[in-house]
C-alpha positions in Angstrom: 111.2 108.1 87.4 109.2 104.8 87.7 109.2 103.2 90.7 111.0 99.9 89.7 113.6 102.0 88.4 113.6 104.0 91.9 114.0 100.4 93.2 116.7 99.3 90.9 118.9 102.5 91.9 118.7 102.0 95.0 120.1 98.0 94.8 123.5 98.7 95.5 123.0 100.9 98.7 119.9 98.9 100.1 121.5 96.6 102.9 123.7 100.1 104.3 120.4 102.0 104.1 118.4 98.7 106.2 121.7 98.5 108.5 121.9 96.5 111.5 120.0 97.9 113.6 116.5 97.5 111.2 118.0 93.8 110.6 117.6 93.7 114.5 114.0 94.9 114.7 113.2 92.5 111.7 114.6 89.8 113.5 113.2 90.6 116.7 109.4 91.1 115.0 109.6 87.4 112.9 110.4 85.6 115.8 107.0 87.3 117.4 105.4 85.6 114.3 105.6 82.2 115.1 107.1 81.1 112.2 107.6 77.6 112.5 110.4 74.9 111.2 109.9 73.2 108.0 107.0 76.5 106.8 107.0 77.6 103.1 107.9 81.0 103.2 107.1 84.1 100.4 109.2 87.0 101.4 106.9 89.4 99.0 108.9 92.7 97.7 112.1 91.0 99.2 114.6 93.3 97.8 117.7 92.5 98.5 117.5 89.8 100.9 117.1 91.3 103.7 115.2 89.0 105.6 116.4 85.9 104.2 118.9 84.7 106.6 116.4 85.3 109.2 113.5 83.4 107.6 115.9 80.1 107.0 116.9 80.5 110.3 113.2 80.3 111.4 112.3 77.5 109.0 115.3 75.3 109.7 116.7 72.9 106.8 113.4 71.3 106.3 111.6 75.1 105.2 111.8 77.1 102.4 111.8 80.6 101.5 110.8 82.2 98.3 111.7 85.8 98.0 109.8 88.2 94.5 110.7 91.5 93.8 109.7 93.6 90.7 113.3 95.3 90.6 115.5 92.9 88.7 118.3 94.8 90.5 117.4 94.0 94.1 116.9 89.9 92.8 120.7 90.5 91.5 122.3 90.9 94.7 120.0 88.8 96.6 121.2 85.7 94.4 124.5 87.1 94.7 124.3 86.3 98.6 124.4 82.4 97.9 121.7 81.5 100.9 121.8 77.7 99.7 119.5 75.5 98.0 116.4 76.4 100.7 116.3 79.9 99.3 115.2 80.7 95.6 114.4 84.6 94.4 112.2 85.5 91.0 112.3 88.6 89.7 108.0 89.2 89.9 105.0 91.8 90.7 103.2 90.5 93.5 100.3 90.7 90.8 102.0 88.3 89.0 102.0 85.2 91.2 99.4 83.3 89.0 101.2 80.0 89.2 101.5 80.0 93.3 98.2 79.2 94.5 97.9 77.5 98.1 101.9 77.0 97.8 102.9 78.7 101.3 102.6 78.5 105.2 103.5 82.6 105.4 103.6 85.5 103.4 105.3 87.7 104.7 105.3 91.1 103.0 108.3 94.2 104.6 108.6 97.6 104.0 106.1 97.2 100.7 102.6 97.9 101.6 102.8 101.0 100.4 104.4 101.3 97.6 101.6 98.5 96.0 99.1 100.2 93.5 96.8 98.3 94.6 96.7 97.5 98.0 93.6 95.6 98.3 94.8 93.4 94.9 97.6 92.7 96.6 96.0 91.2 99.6 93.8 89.0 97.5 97.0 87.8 95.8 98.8 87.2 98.8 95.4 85.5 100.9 94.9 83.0 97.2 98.7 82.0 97.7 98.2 81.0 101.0 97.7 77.7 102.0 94.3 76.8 103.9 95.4 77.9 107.5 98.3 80.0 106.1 99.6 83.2 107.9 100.0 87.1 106.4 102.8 88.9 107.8 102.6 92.7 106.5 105.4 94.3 108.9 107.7 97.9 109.0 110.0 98.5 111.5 108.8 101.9 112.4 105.8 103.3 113.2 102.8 104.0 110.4 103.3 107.5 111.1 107.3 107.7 110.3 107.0 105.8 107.7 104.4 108.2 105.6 106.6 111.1 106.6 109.7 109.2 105.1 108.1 108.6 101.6 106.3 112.4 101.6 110.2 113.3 102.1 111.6 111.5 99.7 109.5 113.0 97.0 108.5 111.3 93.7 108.0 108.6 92.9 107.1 107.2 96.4 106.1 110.4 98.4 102.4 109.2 97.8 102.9 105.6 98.8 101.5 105.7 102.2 100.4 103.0 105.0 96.2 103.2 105.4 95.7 103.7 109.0 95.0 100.3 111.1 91.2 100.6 110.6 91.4 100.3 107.2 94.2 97.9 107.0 92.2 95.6 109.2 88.8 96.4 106.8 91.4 95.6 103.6 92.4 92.0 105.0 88.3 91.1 106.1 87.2 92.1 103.5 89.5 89.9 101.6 88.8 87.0 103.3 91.3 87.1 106.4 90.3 86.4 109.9 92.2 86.3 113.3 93.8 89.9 112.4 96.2 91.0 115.4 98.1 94.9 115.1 100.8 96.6 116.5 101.7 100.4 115.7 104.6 101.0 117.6 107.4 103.7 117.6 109.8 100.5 116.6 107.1 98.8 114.4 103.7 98.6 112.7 102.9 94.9 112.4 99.9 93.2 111.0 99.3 89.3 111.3 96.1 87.6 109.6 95.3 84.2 108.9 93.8 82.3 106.0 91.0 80.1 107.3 91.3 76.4 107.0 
């Protein structure tokens, strides 16, 4: 099975499988961020939404947020939630973004890391859509070591999409061109925040 069909299957069961109690880790984890009102969100690998109502919350009516998923699925029943005309969702690979370039305050990128190809790529896209003092956000809400042992249980395709360990997470985003890199791997979350330099 390819993974954007993995994805797609999974569409319909994704906000029971998230539940409440992730929504409240999420929640609790973007307000750490400082997100500010009025920022230019990209929710990167949004799936269904699940961080939407949290990010508008954050941005207020003066912000935006802009969620891409590969899985034409989980962009369904994200637009089928109706989160007004501050939200907008595109069906997209991360790799794809060509036409984004120094559009947002903060990228903020859940539950995806691993399932990237190209992790490194991905960073680059993510730094080049970033405006000039711009924030990464690369965020689970468990720790690096639960979440490898949930995808090596869950068998193909994702059982070899795994989080690098926080060294070379931290060498990734330098070596893209990210500076100011803070971590947190925690039994409730593994959080990375990195900024574009002006």
């Amino acid at each position: 099975m390819l993974l954007k069909d993995f994805f797609d299957d999974m569409a319909d069961r994704w906000d029971s499988i998230m539940g409440p109690e992730v929504a409240a880790k999420l929640r609790a984890i973007l307000k750490d961020c400082g997100i500010p009102k009025g920022a230019a969100v990209l929710d990167v690998a949004c799936g269904t939404g699940i961080l939407t109502p949290i990010l508008l919350e954050l941005v207020g009516q003066e912000g935006s947020v802009t969620g891409v998923d590969f899985a034409p699925q989980m962009i369904e029943k994200a637009r089928s939630k109706d989160f007004g005309a501050n939200a907008r969702f595109l069906v997209a690979d991360v790799m794809t973004l060509d036409n984004e370039n120094n559009s947002y305050d903060y990228v903020v990128c859940n539950g995806a890391l691993p399932h990237f190809p190209d992790q490194k790529g991905a960073m680059r896209v993510m730094h080049r859509v970033l405006k000039s003092g711009g924030r990464l956000l690369i965020c689970h809400a468990s720790s690096r070591e639960e979440i490898n042992a949930t995808h090596r249980n869950l068998g193909p395709p994702v059982d070899g999409d795994l989080l690098p360990t926080a060294a070379e997470l931290k060498y990734m985003l330098e070596d893209t061109g990210f500076i100011d890199i803070t971590f947190e791997d925690k039994p409730d979350r593994f959080v990375f925040l990195a900024l574009r330099p002006r």
